[in-house]
DRENDO-1510 file (C-alpha; in Angstrom, 1 decimal, always signed):
<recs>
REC; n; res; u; v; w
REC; 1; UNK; +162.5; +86.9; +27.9 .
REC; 2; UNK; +165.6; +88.5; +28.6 .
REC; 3; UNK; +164.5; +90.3; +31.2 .
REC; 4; UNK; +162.5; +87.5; +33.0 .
REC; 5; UNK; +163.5; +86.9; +36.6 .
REC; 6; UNK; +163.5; +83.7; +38.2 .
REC; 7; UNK; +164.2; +82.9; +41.3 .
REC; 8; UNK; +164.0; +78.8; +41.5 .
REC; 9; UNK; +166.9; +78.9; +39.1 .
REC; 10; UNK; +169.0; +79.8; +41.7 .
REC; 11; UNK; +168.3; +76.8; +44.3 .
REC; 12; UNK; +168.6; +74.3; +40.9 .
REC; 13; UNK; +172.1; +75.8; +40.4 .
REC; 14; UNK; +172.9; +74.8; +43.8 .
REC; 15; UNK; +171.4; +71.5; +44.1 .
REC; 16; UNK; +173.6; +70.8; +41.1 .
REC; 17; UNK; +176.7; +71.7; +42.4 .
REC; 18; UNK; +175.6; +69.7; +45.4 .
REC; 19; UNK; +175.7; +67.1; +43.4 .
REC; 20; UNK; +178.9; +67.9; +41.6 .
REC; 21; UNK; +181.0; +68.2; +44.8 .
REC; 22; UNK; +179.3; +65.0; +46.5 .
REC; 23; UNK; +181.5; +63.2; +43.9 .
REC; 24; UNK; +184.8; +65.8; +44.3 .
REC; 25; UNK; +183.7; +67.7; +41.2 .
REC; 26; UNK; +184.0; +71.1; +42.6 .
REC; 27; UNK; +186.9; +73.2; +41.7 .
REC; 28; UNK; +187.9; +76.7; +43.2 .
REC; 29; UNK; +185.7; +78.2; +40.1 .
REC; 30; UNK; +182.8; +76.0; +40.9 .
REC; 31; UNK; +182.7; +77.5; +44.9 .
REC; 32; UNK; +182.7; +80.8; +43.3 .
REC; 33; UNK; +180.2; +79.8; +42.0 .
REC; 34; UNK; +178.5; +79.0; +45.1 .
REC; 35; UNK; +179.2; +82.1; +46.6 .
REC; 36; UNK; +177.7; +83.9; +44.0 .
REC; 37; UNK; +174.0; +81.9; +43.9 .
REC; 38; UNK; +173.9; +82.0; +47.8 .
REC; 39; UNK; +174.5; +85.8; +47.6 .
REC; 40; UNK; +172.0; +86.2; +44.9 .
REC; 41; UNK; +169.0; +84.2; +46.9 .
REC; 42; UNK; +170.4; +86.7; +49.7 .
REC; 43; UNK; +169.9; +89.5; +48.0 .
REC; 44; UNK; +166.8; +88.8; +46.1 .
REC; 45; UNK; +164.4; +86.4; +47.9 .
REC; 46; UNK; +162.2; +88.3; +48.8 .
REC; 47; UNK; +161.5; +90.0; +44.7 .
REC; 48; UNK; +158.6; +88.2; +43.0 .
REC; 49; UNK; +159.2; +86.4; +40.2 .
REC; 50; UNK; +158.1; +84.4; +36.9 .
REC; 51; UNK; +158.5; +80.9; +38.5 .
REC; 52; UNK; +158.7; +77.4; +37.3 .
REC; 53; UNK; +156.5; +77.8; +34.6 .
REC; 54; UNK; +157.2; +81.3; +33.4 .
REC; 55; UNK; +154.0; +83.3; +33.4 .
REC; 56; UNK; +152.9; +86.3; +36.2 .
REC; 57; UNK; +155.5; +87.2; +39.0 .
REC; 58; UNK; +154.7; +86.7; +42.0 .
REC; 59; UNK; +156.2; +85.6; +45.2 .
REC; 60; UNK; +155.8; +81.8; +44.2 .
REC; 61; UNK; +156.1; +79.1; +47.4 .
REC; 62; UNK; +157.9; +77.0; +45.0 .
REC; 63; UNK; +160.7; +79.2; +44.2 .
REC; 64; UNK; +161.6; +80.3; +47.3 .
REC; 65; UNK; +161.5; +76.4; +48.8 .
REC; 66; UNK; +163.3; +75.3; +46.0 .
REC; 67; UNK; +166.1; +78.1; +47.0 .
REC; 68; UNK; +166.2; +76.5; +50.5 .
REC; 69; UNK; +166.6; +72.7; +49.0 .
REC; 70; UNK; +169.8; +74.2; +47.2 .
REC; 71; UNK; +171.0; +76.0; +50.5 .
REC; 72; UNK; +170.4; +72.8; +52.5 .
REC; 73; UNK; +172.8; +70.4; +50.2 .
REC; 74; UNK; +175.3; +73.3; +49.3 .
REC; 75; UNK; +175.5; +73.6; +53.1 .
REC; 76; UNK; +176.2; +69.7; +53.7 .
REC; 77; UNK; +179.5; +69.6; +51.4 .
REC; 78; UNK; +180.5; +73.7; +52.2 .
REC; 79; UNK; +183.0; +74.2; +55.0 .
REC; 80; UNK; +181.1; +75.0; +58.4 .
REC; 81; UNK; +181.0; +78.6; +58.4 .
REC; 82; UNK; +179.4; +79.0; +55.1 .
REC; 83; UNK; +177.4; +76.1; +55.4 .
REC; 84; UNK; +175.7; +77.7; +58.7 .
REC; 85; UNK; +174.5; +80.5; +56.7 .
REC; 86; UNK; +173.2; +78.6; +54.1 .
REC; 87; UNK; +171.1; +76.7; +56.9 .
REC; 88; UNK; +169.9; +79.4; +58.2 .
REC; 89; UNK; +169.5; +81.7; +55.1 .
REC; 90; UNK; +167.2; +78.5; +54.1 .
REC; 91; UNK; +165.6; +78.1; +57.4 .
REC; 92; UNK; +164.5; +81.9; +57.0 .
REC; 93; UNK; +162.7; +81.0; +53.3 .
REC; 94; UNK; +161.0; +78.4; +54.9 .
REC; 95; UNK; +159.9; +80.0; +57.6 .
REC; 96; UNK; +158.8; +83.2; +55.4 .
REC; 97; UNK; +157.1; +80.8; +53.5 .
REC; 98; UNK; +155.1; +78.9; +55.7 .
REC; 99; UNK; +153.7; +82.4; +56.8 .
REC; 100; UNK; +151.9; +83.6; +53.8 .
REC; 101; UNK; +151.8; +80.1; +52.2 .
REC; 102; UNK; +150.8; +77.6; +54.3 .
REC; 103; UNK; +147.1; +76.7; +53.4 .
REC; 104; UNK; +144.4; +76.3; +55.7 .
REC; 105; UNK; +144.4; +72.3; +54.9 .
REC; 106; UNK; +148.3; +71.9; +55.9 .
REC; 107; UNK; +149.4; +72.5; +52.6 .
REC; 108; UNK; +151.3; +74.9; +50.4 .
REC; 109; UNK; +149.6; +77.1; +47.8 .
REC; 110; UNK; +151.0; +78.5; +45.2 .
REC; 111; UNK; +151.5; +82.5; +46.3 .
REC; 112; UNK; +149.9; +84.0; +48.5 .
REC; 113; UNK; +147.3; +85.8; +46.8 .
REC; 114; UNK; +146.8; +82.0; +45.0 .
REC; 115; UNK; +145.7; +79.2; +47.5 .
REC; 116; UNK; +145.6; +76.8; +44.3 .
REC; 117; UNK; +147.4; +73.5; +44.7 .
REC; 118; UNK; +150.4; +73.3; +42.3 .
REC; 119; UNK; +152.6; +70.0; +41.2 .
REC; 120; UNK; +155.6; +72.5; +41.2 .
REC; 121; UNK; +154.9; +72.1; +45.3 .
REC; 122; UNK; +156.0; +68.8; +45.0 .
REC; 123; UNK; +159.7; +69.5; +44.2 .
REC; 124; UNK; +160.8; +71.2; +47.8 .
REC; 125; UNK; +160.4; +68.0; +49.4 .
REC; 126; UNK; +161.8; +65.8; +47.2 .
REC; 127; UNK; +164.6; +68.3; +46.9 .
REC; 128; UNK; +165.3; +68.4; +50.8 .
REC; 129; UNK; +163.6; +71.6; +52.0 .
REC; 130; UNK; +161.8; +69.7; +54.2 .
REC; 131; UNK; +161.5; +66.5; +55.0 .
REC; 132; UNK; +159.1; +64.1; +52.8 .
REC; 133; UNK; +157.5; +63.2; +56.2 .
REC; 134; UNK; +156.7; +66.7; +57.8 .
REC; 135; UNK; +153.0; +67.2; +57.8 .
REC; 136; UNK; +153.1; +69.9; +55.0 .
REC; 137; UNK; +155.1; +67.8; +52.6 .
REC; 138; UNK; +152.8; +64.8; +53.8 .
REC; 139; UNK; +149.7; +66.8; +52.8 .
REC; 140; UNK; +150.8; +68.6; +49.6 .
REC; 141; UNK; +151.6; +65.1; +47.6 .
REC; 142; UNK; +148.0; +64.1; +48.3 .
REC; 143; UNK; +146.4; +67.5; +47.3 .
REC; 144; UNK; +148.4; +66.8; +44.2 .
REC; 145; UNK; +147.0; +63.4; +43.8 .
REC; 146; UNK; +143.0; +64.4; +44.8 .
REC; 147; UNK; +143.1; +67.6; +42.7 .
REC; 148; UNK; +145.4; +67.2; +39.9 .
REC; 149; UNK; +145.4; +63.4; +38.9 .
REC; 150; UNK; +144.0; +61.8; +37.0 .
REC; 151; UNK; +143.9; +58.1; +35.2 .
REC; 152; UNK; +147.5; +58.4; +36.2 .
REC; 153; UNK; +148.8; +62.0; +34.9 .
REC; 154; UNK; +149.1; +64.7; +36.7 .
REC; 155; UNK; +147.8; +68.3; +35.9 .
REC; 156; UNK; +150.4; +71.0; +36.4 .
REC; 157; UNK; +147.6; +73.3; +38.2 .
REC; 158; UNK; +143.6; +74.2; +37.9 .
REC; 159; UNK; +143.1; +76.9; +35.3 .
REC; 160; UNK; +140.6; +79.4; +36.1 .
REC; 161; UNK; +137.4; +77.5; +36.1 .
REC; 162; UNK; +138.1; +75.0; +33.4 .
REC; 163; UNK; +138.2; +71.8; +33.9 .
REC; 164; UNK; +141.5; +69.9; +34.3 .
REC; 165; UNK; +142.2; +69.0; +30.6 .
REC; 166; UNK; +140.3; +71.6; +28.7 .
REC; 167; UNK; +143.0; +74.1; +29.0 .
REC; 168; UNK; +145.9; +72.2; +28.5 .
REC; 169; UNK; +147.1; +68.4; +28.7 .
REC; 170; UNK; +148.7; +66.7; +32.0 .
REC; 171; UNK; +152.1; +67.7; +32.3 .
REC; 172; UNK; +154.5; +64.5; +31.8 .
REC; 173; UNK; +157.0; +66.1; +34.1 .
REC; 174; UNK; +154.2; +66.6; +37.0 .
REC; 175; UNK; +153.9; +62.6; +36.3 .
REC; 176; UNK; +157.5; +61.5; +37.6 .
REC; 177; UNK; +157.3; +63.9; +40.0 .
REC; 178; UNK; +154.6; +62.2; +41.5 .
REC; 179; UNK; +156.0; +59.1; +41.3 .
REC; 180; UNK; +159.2; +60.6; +42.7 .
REC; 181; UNK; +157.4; +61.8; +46.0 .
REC; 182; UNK; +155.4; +58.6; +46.2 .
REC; 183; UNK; +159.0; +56.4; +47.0 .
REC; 184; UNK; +160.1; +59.2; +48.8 .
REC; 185; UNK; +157.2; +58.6; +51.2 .
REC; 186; UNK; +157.6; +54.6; +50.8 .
REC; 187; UNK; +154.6; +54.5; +48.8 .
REC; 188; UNK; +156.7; +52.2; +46.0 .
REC; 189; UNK; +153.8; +50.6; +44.7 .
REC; 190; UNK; +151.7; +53.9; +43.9 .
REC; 191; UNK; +155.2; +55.3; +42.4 .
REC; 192; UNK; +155.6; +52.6; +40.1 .
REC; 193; UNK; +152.2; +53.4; +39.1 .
REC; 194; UNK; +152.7; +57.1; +38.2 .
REC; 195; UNK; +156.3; +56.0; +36.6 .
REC; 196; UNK; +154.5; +53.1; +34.7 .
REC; 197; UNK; +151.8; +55.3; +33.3 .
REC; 198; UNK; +153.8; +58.6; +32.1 .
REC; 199; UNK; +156.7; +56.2; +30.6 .
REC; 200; UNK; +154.4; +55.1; +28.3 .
REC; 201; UNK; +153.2; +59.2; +27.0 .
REC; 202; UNK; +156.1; +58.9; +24.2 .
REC; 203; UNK; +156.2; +58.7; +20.0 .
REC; 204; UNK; +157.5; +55.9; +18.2 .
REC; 205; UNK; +161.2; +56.8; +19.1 .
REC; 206; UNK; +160.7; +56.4; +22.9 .
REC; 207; UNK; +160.9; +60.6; +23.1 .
REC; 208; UNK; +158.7; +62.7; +25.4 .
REC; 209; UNK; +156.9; +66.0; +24.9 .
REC; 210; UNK; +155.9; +68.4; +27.3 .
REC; 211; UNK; +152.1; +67.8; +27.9 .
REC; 212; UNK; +149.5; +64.5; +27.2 .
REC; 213; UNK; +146.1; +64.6; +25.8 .
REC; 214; UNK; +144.8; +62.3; +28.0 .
REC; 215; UNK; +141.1; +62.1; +26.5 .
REC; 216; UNK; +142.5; +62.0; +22.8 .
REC; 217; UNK; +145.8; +60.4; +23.4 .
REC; 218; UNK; +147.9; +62.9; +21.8 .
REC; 219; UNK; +151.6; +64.4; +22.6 .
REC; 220; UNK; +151.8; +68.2; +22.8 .
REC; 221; UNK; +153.9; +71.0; +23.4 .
REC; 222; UNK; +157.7; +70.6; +23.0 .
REC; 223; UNK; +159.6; +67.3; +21.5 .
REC; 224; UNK; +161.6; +66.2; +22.8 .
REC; 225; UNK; +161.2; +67.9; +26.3 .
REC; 226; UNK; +164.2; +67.6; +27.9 .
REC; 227; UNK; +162.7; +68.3; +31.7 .
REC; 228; UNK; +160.8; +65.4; +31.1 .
REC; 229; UNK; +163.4; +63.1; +30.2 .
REC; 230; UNK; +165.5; +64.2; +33.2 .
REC; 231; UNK; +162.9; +63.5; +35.6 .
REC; 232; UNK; +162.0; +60.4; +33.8 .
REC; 233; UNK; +165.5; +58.7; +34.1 .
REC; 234; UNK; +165.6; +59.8; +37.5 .
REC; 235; UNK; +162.0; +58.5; +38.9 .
REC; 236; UNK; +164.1; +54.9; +36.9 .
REC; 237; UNK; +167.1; +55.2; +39.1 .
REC; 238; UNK; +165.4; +55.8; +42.1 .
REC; 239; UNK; +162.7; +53.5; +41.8 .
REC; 240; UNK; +164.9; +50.6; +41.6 .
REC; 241; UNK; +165.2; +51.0; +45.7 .
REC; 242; UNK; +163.3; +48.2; +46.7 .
REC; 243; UNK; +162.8; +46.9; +43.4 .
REC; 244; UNK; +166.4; +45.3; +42.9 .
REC; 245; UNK; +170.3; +46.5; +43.6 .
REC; 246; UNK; +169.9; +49.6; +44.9 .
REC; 247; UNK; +172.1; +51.9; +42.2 .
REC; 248; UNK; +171.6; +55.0; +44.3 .
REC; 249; UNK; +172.1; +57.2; +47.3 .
REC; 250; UNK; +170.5; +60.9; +48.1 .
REC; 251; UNK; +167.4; +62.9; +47.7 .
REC; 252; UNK; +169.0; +66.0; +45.6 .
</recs>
């Protein structure tokens, strides 16, 4: 594993500083910081890579829009000079991207030797690399929903031939993510939904694991997974817009 490459890490690393400095967080270390990620998607973009779930490299849609959300909300809190070339180092991945995975049904696919639908593909949007309502974002969330959900869980991807459930369970993570581009395209009611359903995946101590047996009700994989958990208080903070007070601002 030590030797495993992957390039979404980079864009997470930058949506969390992001974060950090939109609160005056960010010391003269931390933009060193910066400098460092943004001259690391620079210099390797364009190397495939193990992705978000860790198997075969390739050059996975996900990880290079993922890169771009980070470069996109580093370059909103950056001074101007380096924030212009984040915004354009992130318009080039999207660009790139759209060109070798775009799907013929206006959506992304996974590489471009993979034309699957992925809930990975979700993320970019939600993130900020492009907007929830551009026609790619629009149409990836209800691939996602046709192809991969089911009785309210989502699938991570189709495996091979197998039916959605035979080789592994719905991933809880893919869950919240759903529910988390539902809101963000002001479908609240459906995202309450997804939110409702996947809260509920957990043992006796209200903890998460990584996959559902839908069909046999049973947690697998990691417990506590801490991915899950992160995306499931998040999907709670945001969901409360429109629901109540609103506690929070943003998309990253």
């Amino acid at each position: 594993m030590t030797d495993q490459f992957q390039l979404d890490a980079f864009g997470e690393a930058l949506l969390l500083l992001a974060a950090a400095a939109r609160v005056d967080r960010l010391d003269t270390a931390h933009w060193r910081a910066v400098e460092t990620l943004v001259e690391s998607i620079e210099k390797r973009w364009r190397e495939p890579d193990a992705g978000i779930w860790e198997i075969d490299d390739r050059r996975w849609a996900h990880s290079r829009l993922t890169c771009a959300a980070g470069l996109r909300r580093i370059s909103e809190v950056a001074p101007p000079r380096q924030g212009s070339q984040c915004q354009r180092l992130a318009d080039l991945l999207v660009a790139d991207t759209n060109s070798d995975c775009l799907h013929r049904d206006g959506r992304w696919q996974r590489a471009p030797d993979d034309p699957r639908i992925d809930a990975a593909l979700l993320i970019p949007s939600i993130r900020g690399a492009i907007p929830a309502t551009d026609p790619r974002s629009v149409a990836t969330v209800a691939a996602v929903r046709t192809d991969l959900g089911r009785h309210g869980f989502v699938y991570r991807f189709q495996s091979g031939e197998q039916p959605l459930g035979e080789a592994e369970g719905a991933f809880l993570l893919c869950g919240f993510l759903m529910a988390l581009a539902d809101h963000q395209q002001g479908n609240n009611l459906a995202a309450v939904r997804w939110f409702e359903r996947n809260r509920t995946a957990c043992g006796p101590p209200g903890l998460c694991t990584e996959e559902f047996d839908i069909g046999q009700r049973q947690l697998r994989g990691n417990l506590p997974q801490v991915f899950v958990h992160a995306l499931l208080f998040e999907a709670a903070h945001r969901l409360t817009d429109g629901y109540g007070p609103c506690v929070g601002t943003g998309t990253g």
